[in-house]
N, C-alpha and C positions, 0 to 999 in steps of 0.2 A: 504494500500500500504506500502510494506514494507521501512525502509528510509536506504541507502546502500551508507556510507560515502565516498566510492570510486567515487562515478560519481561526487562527488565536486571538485574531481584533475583533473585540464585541463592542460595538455601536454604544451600550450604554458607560458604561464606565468613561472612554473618551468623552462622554458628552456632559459628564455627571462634574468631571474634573473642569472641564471648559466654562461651566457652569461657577464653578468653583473660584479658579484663578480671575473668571470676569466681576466675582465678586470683591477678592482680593486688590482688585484694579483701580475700585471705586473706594474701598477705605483706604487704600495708598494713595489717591488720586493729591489729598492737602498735605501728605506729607514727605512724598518721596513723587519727584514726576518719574525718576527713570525705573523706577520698582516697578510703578505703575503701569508704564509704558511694556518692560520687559513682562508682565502678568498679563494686558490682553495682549500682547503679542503670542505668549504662550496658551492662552484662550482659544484667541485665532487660530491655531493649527490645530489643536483638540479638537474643534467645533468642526472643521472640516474633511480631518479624517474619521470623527464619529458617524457624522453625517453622511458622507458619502459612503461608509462602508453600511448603515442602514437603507439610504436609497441604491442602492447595488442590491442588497436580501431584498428588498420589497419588491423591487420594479425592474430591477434588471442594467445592467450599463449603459444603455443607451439613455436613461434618466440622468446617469453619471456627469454625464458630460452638460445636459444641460443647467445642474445643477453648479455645475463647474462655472459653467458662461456667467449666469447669476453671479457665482460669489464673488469673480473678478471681479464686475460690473459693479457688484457693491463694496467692494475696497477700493476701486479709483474715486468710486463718490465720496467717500469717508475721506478719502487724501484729500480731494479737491476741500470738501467744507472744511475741514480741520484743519488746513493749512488756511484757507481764508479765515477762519476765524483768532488763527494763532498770530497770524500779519496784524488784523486788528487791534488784537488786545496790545502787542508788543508796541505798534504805533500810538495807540490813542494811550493805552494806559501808565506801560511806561518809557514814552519817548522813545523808543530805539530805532525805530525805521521813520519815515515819512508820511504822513498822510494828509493829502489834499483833497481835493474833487476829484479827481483820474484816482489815486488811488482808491476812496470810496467806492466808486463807481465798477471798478476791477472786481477788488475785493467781493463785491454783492453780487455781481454776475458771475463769479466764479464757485461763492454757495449756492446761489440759483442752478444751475447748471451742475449742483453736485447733488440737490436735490433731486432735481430729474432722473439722472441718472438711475440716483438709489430706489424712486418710483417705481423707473423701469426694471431697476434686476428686483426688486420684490414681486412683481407680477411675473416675471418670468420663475425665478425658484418658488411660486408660489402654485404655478403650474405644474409643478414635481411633486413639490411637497403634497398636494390636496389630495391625493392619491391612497396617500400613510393615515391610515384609521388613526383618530384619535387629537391630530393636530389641527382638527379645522379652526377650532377656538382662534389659539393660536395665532394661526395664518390669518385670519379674520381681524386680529388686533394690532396683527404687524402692518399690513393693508392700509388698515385707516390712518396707522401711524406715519407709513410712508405719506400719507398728504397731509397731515398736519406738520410734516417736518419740511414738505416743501411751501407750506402756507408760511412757516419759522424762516425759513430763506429768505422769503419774498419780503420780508421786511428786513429791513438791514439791520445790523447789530446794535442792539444796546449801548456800547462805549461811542460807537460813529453816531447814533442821534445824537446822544445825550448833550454833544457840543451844540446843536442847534436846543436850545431852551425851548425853542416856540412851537416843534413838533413833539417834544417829549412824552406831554402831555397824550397824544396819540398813540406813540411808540406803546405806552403803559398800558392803555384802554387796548389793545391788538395783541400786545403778549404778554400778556398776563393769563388770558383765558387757552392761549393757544397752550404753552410751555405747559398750563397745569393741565390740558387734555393730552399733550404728550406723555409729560411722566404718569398718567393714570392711564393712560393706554398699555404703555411698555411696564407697569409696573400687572396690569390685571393679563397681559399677553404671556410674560415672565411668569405669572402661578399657573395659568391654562398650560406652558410647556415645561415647566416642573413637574406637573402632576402625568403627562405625559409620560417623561423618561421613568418616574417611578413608578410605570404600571404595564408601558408597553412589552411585546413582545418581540422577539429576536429569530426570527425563524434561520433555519440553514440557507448559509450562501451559495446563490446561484449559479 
């Protein structure tokens, strides 16, 4: 019988530990940036070979690959806004780079445009995904979240208003409601795919 080091990777534990270090990521986030950084780095790669060795059992390889396109898709988003908003902060907040009109203006189109993106690859791994008993919750919470994260885009960042006084006043009334429908999305999507991993099954790979 031949010995096929692949069937020793069970889907859950990769994803239980991903789950884990991304928790890790967020109480290192005030106190250590590069712990933090090196913890969803290590997130990221758990989440992805958990995943794809689950959508591989359920569906077959040919999901694989789409699931792959998605998650690209959704780390060039993540680059794009998190570098635009790491430019922001560093310009307005504490003076290190330049920010004028052309930069603002960059800056915003470049979250915008990172939102989209992430829109896009959630509707696509979401076409994988809907398939897997149990995560529709889920996927349903991730969904909404992708358009409220691009509704968060579309308004420019808190530190770039807040130099104009006279819009402030709007920046508040706009995201305030948005930010608290994002974290109650991602925080009620986060239990729906917790309780997931601690119930699903794992059948033999294909």
């Amino acid at each position: 019988m031949e010995f096929d080091p692949e069937k020793l990777i069970r889907p859950r534990p990769f994803l239980i530990l991903a789950e884990l270090f991304l928790l890790s990521a967020a109480a290192l986030a005030s106190k250590s940036y590069n712990a933090s950084i090196a913890c969803l780095g290590a997130s990221t790669v758990l989440y992805y070979i958990g995943m794809t060795e689950l959508v591989s059992r359920r569906l077959g390889r040919w999901a694989v690959k789409r699931f792959t396109i998605a998650y690209l898709l959704r780390a060039l988003s993540w680059v794009l806004m998190l570098a635009s908003a790491f430019y922001t902060y560093s310009a307005v907040v504490k003076n290190i780079f330049p920010f004028g009109p052309p930069e603002f203006v960059i800056t915003s189109v470049v979250a915008l445009v990172g939102a989209g993106i992430n829109y896009l690859a959630v509707g696509i791994r979401n076409s994988v995904l809907w398939k897997i008993k149990g995560l529709k919750m889920s996927l349903w919470m991730s969904r909404l979240n992708s358009i409220v994260l691009f509704l968060m885009a579309a308004i420019p960042f808190l530190p770039a208003l807040a130099k104009a006084g006279e819009v402030t006043w709007l920046l508040a009334v706009l995201a305030a409601p948005i930010l608290g429908s994002f974290t109650v999305l991602a925080i009620v999507g986060k239990i729906f795919y917790i309780h997931f991993l601690l119930t699903m099954e794992c059948p033999e790979k294909r």
